[in-house]
C-alpha positions in Angstrom: 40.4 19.0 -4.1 41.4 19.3 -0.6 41.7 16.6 2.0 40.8 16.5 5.8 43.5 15.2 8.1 42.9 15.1 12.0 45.7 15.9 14.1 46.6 16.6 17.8 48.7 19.8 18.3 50.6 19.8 22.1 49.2 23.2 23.6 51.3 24.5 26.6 49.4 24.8 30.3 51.4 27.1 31.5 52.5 24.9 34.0 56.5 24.7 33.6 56.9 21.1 34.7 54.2 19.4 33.2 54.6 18.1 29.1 51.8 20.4 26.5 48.0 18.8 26.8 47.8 17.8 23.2 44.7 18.8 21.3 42.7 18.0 18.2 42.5 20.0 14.7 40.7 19.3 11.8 42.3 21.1 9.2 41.6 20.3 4.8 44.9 20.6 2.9 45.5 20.7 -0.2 45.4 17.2 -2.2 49.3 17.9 -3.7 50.3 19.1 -0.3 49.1 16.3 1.4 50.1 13.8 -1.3 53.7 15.6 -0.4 52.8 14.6 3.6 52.6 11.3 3.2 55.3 10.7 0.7 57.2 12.5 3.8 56.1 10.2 6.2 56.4 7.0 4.8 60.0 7.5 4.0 60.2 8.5 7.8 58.7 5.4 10.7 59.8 7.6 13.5 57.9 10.9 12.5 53.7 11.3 12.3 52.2 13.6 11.2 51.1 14.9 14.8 55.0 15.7 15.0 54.9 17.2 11.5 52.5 19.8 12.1 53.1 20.4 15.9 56.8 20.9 14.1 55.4 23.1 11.4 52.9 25.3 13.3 55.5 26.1 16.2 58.2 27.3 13.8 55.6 29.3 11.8 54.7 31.2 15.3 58.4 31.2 16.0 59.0 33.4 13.0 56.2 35.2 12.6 55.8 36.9 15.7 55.8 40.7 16.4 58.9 41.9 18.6 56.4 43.1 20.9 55.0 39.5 21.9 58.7 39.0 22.9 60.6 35.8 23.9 58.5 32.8 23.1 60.1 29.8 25.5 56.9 27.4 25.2 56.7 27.9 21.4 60.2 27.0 21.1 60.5 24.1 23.4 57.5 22.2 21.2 59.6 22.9 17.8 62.6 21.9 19.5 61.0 18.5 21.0 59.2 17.9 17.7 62.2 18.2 15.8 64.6 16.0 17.7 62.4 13.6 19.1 63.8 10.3 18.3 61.9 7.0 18.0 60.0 5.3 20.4 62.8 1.9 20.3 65.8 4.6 20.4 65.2 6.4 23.7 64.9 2.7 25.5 
């Protein structure tokens, strides 16, 4: 059986100095794999799972690409951020 999960995925503008406009999926997942999500997430308070899959998407771009789409800076600032974001009470 598979599951819907809403989740808002940071799209780039274009615009160098202004943070990606986030935006909303609806995507179904598979029951295990999101069983395994949230098993994921409550062992983890300062991750979401907005930060999982904006983390999971980018890197999936990231290495998937064709050599002729070339350097990728956008794509790799989002994983980058996602990845080492720390929590809310730690960046205060």
């Amino acid at each position: 059986m598979n599951m819907n999960v809403l989740i808002s995925v940071p799209i780039d503008t274009g615009i160098e100095h202004m943070n990606p406009t986030p935006i909303s999926l609806l995507v179904e997942l598979p029951e295990t794999l999101h069983g395994s999500l949230v098993g994921f997430l409550e062992g983890r308070p300062d991750w979401d799972q907005d930060r999982v899959f904006s983390a999971a998407i980018s890197l999936f771009l990231l290495q998937n690409r064709s050599p002729e789409q070339g350097n990728d800076r956008q794509t790799a600032r989002i994983y980058l951020d996602s990845i080492f974001r720390r929590p809310a009470d730690a960046a205060s």
